[in-house]
N, C-alpha and C positions, 0 to 999 in steps of 0.2 A: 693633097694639101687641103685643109680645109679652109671654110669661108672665113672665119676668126685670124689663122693665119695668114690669108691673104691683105686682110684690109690691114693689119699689123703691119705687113712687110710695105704695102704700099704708103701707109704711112712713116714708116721709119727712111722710106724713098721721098716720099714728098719733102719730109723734113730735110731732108737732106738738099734736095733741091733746092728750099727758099734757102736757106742758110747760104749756101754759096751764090744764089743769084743776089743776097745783101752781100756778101763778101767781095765780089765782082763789083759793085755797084762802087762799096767806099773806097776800094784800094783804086779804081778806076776814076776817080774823083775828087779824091782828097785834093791835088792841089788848086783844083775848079775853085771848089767849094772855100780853101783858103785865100785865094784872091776875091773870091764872095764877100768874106766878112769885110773887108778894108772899107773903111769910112770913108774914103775918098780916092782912091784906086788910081794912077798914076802911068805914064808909062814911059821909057827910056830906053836908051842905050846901053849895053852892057860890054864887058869884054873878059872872055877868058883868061884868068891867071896862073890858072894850076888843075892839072889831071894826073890823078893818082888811084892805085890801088891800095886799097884799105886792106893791108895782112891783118886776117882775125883766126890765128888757127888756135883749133883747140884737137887736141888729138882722138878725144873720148865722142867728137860727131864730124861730120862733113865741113872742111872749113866753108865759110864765104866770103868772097871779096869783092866788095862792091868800087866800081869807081867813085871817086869824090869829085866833084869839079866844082871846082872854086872861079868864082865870079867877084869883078866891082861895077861899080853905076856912081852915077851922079845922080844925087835929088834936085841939085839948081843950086843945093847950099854947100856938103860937104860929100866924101867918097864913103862909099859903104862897099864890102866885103860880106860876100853870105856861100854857103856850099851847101852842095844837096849831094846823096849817094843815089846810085844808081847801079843796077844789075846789067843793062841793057848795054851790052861790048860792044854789036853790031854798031850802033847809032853812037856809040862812042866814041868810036874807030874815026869815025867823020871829021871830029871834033879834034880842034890844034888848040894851041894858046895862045893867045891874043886872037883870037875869033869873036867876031861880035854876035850880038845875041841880043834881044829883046828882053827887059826885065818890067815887070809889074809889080810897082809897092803903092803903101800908103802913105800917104801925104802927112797925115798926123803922125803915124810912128814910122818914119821912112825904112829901119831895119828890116820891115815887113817887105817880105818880095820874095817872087817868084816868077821863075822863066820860064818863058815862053816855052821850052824844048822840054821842061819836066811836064806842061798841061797836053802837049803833044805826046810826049812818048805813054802818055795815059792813056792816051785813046788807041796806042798801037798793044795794049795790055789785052783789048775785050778776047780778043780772037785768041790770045794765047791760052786765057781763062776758060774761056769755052772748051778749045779743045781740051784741056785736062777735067773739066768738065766733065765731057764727053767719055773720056777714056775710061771715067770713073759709074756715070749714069749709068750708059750704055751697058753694058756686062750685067748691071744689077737687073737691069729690066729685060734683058735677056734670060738669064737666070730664074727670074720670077715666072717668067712667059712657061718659061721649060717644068718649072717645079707645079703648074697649075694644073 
């Protein structure tokens, strides 16, 4: 192999690498970062009202079904109702209805809110991403090592 081919390959490696270490970063963050913007960030009690699996088949790929869970809160004024999906069955499984739950919204637009258990099961994401990560890196810079 030569030296032109090498630094190609290692570049088309690095890129690969920043690209998923920002891909890790916002999937592993986003609801942080949405409780970040709230003008005035809030916090309360919540309570589970509904856990469900979301049927999405389509025959022509892999279906997916995410669980829904559906939440209400009180702002102090009236009840608000919000749902988020999740992949995460394990940490699911946990969860009943009428379980309480921690919510974070904003005070000026109260619909805004996020629970506690989706900023948590973010940060049970890094290690998952890594390792596919890994499974993916790993080979190519093996590969590479062996073609030099």
């Amino acid at each position: 192999m030569e030296t032109e081919e090498i630094v190609i390959l290692v570049g088309i490696i690095g890129t690969g690498v920043v690209i998923m270490v920002l891909l890790m970063w916002f999937v592993s963050t986003n609801n942080r970062r949405i409780r970040q913007r709230f003008g005035e960030s809030a916090e309360t009690s919540g309570t589970i009202v509904d856990i469900r699996i979301e049927r999405d088949y389509h025959p022509e790929r892999q279906s997916y079904e995410p669980y829904v869970i559906t939440y209400s809160y009180y702002d102090g004024k009236s009840m608000h109702e919000k749902s988020f999906k999740t992949g995460n069955r394990k940490q699911v499984h946990k969860l009943k209805i009428s379980d309480r739950l921690i919510v974070y919204y904003d005070r000026q637009k109260p619909d805004d809110a996020v629970a506690a258990v989706q900023i948590e099961w973010e940060k049970s994401m890094w290690w998952k991403i890594l390792i596919g990560f890994a499974v993916i890196i790993i080979p190519a810079v093996i590969a590479t090592f062996c073609l030099m």
